[in-house]
DORO-327461 format. One record per residue: x, y, z of N, C-alpha, C in turn; residue in three letters; residue number from 1. Coordinates in nm, 3 decimals. Each point is the difference from the previous one (the first is absolute). Layout:
+---------+---------+---------+---------+----------+---------+---------+---------+---------+------+------+
!  n_east ! n_north !    n_up ! ca_east ! ca_north !   ca_up !  c_east ! c_north !    c_up ! ropa ! ronu !
+---------+---------+---------+---------+----------+---------+---------+---------+---------+------+------+
!       X !       Y !       Z !       X !        Y !       Z !       X !       Y !       Z !  Ala !  NUM !
...
+---------+---------+---------+---------+----------+---------+---------+---------+---------+------+------+
END
This chain:
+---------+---------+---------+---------+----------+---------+---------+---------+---------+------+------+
!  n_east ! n_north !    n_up ! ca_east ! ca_north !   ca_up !  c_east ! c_north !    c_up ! ropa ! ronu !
+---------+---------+---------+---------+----------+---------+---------+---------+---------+------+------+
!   0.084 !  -0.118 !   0.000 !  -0.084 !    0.118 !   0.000 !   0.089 !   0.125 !   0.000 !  Unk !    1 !
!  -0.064 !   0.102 !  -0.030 !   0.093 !    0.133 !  -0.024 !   0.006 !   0.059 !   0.105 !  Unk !    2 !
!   0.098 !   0.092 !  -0.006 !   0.000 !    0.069 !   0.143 !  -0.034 !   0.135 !  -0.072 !  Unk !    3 !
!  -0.122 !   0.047 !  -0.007 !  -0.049 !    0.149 !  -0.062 !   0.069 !   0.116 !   0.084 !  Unk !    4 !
!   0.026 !   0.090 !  -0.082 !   0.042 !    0.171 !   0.061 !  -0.090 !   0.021 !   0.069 !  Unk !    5 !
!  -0.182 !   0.026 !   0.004 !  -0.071 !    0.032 !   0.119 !   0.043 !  -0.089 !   0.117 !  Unk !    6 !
!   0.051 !  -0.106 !   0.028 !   0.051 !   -0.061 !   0.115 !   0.110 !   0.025 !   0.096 !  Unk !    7 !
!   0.099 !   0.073 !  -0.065 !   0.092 !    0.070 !   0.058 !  -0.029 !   0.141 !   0.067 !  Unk !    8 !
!   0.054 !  -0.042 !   0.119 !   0.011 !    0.099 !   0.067 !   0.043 !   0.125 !  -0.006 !  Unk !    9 !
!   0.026 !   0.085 !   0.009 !   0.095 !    0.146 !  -0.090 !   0.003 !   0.064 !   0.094 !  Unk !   10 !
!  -0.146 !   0.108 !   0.075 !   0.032 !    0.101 !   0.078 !   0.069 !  -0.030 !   0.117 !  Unk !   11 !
!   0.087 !   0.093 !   0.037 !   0.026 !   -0.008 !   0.161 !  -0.081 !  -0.027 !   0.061 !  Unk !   12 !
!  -0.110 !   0.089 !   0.005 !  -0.077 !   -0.004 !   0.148 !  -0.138 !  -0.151 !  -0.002 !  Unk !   13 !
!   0.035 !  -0.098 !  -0.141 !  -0.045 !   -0.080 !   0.059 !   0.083 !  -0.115 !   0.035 !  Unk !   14 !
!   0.168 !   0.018 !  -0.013 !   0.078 !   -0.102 !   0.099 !  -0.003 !   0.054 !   0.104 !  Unk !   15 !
!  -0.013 !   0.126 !   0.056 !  -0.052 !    0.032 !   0.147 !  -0.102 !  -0.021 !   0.071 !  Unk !   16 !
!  -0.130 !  -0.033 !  -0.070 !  -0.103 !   -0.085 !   0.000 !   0.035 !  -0.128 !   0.079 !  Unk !   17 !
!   0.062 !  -0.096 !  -0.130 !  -0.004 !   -0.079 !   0.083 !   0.097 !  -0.041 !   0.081 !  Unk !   18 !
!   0.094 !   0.072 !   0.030 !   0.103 !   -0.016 !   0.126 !  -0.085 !   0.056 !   0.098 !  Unk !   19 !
!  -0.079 !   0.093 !   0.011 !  -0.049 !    0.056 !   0.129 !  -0.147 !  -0.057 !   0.050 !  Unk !   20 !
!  -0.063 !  -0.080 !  -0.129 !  -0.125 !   -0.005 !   0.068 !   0.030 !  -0.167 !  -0.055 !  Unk !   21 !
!   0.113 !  -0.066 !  -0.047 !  -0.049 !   -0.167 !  -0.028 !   0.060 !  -0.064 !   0.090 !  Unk !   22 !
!   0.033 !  -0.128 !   0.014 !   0.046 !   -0.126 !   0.076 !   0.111 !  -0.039 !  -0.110 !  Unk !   23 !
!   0.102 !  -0.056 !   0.093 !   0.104 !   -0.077 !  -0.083 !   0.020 !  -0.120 !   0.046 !  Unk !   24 !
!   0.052 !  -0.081 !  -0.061 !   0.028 !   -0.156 !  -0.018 !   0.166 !  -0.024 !  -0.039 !  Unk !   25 !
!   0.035 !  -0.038 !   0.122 !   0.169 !   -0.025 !  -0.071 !   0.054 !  -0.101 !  -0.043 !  Unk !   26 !
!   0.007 !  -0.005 !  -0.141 !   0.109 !   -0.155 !  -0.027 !   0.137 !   0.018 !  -0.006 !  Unk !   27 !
!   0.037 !  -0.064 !  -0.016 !   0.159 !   -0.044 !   0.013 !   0.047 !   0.089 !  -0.112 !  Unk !   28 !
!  -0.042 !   0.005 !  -0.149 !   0.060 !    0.092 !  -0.069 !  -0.051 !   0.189 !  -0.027 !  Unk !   29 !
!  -0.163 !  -0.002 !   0.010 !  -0.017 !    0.115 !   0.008 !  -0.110 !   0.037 !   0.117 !  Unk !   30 !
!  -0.058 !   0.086 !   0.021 !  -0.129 !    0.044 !   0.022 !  -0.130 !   0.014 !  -0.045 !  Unk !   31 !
!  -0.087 !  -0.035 !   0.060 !  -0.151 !    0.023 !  -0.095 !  -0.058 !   0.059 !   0.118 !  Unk !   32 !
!  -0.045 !   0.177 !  -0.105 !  -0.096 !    0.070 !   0.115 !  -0.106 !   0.028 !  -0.065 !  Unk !   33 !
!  -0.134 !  -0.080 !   0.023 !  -0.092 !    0.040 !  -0.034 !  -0.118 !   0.118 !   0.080 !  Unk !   34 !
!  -0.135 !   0.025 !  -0.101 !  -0.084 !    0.103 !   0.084 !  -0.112 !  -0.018 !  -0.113 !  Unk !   35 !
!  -0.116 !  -0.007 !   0.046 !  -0.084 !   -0.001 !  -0.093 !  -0.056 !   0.131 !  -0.030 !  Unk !   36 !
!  -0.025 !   0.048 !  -0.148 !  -0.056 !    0.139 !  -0.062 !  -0.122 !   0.002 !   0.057 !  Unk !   37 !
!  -0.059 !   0.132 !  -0.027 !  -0.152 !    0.064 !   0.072 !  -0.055 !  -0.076 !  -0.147 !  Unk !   38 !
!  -0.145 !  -0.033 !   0.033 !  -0.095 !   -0.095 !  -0.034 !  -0.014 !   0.086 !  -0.152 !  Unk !   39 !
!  -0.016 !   0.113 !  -0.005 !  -0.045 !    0.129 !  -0.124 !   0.185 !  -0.021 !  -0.079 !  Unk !   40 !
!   0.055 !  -0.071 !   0.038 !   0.102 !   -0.006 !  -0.115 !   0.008 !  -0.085 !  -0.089 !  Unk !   41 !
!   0.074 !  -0.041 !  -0.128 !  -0.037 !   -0.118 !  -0.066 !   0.058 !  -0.116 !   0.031 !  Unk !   42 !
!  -0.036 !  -0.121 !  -0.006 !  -0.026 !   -0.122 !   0.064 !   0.134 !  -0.058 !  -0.092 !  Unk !   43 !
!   0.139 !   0.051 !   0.052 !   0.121 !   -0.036 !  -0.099 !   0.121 !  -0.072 !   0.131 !  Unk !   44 !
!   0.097 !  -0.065 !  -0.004 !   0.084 !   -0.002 !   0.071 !   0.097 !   0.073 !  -0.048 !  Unk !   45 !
!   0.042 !   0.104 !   0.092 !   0.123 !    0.092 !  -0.038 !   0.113 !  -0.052 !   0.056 !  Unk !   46 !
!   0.154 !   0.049 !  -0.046 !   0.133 !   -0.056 !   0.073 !   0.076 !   0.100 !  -0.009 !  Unk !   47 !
!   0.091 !  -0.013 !   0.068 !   0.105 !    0.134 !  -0.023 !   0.142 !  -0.131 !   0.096 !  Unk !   48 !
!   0.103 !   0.053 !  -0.093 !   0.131 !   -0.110 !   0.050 !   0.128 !   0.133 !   0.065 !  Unk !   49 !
!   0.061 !  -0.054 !   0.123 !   0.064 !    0.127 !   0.023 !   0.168 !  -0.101 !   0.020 !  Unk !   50 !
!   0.064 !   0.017 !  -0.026 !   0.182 !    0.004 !   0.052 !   0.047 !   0.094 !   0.070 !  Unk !   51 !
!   0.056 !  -0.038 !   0.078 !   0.081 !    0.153 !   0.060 !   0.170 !  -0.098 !   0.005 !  Unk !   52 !
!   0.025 !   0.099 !  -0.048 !   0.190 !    0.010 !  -0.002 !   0.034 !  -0.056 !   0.085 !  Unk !   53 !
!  -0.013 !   0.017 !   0.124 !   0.028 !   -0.005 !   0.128 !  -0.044 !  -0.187 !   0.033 !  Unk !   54 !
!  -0.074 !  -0.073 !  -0.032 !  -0.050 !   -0.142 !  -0.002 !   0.056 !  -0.066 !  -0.127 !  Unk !   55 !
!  -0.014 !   0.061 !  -0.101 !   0.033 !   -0.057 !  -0.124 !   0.114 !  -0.002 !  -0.065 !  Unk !   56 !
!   0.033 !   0.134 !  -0.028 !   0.133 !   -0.005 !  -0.023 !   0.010 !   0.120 !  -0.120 !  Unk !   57 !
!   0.087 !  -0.004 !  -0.110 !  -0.024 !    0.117 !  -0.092 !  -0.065 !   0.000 !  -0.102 !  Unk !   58 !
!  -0.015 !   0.079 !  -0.086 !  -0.122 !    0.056 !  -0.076 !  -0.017 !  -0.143 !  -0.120 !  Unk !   59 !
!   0.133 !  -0.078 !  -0.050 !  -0.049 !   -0.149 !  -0.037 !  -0.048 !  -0.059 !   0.087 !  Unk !   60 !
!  -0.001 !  -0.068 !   0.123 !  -0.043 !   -0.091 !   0.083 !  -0.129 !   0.059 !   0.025 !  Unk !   61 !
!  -0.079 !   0.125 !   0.057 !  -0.039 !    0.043 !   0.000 !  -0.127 !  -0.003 !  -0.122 !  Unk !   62 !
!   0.009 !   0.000 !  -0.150 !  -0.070 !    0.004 !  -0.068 !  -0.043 !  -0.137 !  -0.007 !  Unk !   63 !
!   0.109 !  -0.098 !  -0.004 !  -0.046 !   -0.110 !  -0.034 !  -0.055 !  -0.101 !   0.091 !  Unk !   64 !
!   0.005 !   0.075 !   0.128 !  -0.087 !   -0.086 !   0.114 !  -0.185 !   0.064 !  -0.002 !  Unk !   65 !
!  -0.001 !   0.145 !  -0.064 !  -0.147 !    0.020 !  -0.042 !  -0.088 !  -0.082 !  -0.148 !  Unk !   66 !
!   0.158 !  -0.016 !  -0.060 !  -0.069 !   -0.069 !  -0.136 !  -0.019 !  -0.147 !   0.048 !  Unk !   67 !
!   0.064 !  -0.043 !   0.063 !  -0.075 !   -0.144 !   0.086 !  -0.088 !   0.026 !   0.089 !  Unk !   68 !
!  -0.025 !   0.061 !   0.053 !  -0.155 !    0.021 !   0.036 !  -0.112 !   0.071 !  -0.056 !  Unk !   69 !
!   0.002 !  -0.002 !  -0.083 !  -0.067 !    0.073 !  -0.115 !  -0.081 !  -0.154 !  -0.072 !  Unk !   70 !
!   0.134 !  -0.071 !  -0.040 !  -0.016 !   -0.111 !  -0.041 !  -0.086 !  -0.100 !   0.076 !  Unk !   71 !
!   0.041 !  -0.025 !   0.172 !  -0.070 !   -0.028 !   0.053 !  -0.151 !  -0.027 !   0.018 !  Unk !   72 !
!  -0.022 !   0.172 !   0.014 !  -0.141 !    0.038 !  -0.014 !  -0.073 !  -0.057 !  -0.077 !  Unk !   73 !
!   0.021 !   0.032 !  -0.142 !  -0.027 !    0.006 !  -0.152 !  -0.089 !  -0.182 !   0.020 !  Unk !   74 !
!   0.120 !  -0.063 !   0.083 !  -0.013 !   -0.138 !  -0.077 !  -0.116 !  -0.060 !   0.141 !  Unk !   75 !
!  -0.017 !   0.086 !   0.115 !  -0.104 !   -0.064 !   0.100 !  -0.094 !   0.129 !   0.020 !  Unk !   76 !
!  -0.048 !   0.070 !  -0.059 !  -0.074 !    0.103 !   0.022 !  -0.135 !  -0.050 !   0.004 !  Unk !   77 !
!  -0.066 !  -0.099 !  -0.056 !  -0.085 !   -0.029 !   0.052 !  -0.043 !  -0.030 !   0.136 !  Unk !   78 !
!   0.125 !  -0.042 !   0.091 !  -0.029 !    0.014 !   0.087 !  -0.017 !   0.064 !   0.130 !  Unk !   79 !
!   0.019 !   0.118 !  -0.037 !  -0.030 !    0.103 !   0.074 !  -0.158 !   0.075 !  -0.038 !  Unk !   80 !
!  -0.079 !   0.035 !   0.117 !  -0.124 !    0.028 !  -0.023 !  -0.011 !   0.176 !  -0.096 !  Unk !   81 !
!  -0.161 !  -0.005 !  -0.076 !   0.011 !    0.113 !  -0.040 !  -0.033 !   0.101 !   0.073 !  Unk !   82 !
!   0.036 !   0.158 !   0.000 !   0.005 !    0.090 !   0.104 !   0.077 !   0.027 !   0.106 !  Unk !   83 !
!   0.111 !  -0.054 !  -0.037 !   0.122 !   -0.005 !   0.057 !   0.103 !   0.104 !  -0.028 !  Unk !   84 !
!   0.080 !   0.066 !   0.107 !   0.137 !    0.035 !  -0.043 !   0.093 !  -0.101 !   0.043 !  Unk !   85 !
!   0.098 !  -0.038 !  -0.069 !   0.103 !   -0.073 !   0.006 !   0.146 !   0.079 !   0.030 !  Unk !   86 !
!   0.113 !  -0.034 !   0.058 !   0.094 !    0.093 !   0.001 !   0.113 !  -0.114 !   0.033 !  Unk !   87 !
!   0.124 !  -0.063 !  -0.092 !   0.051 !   -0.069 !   0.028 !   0.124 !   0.049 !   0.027 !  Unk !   88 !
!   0.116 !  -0.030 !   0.143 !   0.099 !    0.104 !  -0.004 !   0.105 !  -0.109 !   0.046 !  Unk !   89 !
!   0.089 !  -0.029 !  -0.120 !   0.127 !   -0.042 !  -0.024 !   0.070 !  -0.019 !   0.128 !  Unk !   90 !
!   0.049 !  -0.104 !   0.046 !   0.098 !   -0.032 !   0.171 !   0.128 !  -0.029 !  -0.158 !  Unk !   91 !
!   0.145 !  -0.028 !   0.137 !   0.121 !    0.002 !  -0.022 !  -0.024 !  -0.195 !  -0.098 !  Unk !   92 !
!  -0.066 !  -0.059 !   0.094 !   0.008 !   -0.151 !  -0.122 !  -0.081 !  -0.017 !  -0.068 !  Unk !   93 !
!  -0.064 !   0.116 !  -0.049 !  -0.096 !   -0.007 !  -0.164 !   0.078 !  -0.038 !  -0.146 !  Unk !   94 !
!   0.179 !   0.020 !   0.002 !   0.032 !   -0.025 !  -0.150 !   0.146 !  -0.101 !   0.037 !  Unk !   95 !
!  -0.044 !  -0.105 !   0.110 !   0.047 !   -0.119 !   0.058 !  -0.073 !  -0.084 !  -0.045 !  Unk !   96 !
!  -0.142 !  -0.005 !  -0.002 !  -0.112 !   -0.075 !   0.019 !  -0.018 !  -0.047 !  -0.174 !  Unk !   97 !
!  -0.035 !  -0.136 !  -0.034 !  -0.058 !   -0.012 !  -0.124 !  -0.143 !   0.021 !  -0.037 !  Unk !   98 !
!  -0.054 !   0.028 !  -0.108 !  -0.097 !    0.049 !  -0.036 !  -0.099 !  -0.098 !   0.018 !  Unk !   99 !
!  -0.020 !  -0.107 !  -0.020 !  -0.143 !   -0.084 !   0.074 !   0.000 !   0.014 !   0.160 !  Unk !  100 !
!   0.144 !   0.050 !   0.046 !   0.021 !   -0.034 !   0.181 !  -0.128 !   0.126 !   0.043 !  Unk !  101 !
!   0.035 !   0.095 !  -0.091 !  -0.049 !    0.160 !   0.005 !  -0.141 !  -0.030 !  -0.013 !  Unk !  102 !
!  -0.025 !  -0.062 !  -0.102 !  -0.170 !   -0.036 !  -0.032 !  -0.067 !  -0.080 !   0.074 !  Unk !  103 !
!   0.032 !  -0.095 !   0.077 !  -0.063 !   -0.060 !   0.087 !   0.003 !   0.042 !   0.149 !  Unk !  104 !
!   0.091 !   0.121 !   0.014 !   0.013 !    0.100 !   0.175 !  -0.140 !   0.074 !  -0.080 !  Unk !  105 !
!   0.003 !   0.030 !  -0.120 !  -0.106 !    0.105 !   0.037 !  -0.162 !  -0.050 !  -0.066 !  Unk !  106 !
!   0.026 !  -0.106 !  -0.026 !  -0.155 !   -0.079 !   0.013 !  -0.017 !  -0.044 !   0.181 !  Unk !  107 !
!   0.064 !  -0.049 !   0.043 !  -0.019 !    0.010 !   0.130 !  -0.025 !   0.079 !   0.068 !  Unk !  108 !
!   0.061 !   0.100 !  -0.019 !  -0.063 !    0.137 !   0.037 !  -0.087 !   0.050 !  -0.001 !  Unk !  109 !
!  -0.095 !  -0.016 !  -0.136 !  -0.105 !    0.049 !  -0.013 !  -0.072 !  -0.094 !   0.058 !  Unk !  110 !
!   0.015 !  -0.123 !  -0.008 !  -0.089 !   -0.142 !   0.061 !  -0.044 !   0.076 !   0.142 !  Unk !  111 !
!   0.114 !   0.021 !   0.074 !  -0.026 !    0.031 !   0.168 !  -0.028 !   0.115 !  -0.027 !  Unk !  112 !
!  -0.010 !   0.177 !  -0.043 !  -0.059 !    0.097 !  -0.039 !  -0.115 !  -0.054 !  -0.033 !  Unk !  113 !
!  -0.036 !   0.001 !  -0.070 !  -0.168 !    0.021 !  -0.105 !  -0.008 !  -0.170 !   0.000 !  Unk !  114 !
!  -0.009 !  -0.086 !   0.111 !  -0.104 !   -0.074 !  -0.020 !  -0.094 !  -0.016 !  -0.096 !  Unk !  115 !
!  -0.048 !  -0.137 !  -0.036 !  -0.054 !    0.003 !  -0.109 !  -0.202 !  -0.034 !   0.103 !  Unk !  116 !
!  -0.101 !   0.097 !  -0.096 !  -0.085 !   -0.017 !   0.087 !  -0.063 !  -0.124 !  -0.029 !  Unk !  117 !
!  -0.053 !  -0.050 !   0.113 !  -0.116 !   -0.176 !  -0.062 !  -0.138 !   0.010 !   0.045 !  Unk !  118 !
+---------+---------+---------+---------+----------+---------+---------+---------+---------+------+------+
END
């Protein structure tokens, strides 16, 4: 499935959003902070991927630990619910980790997040 431009995150003030008003979930390679949108917004899951220098490392390591979670996303986005902000933020063993290791921390993630309803 695609990962559409309306899905990405862009403004500041809604990664301040959801750092200030969501919950986080820590795995071993990154973070997942979610928050669910006001009901009058559209029924989309948004994401926004952050690195900081300081965890990651420089502006290569750095890019290419968002383009694996990008990838990530892309490839389990279904399972995250719609009306969601998503905000995934890069730890120091995100570009240690192999790419199914990455995809199955963050299906689990969402498993224990967003429960599936029955």
């Amino acid at each position: 499935m695609r990962f559409r431009p309306e899905q990405h995150l862009r403004r500041q003030l809604d990664f301040q959003r959801v750092r200030e008003l969501g919950r986080r979930h820590h795995c071993d390679a990154f973070t997942l902070w979610h928050v669910a949108r006001p009901a009058d917004e559209p029924k989309l899951t948004r994401v926004g991927f952050v690195a900081s220098r300081a965890a990651v490392g420089d502006a290569v390591r750095r890019n290419r630990a968002k383009r694996r979670l990008r990838e990530v996303f892309r490839r389990h986005q279904e399972l995250a619910p719609p009306g969601h902000d998503l905000l995934l933020v890069a730890r120091t063993a995100l570009n240690r980790q192999a790419t199914a290791e990455l995809g199955r921390r963050f299906a689990d993630a969402c498993r224990k997040v967003f429960p599936p309803a029955t």
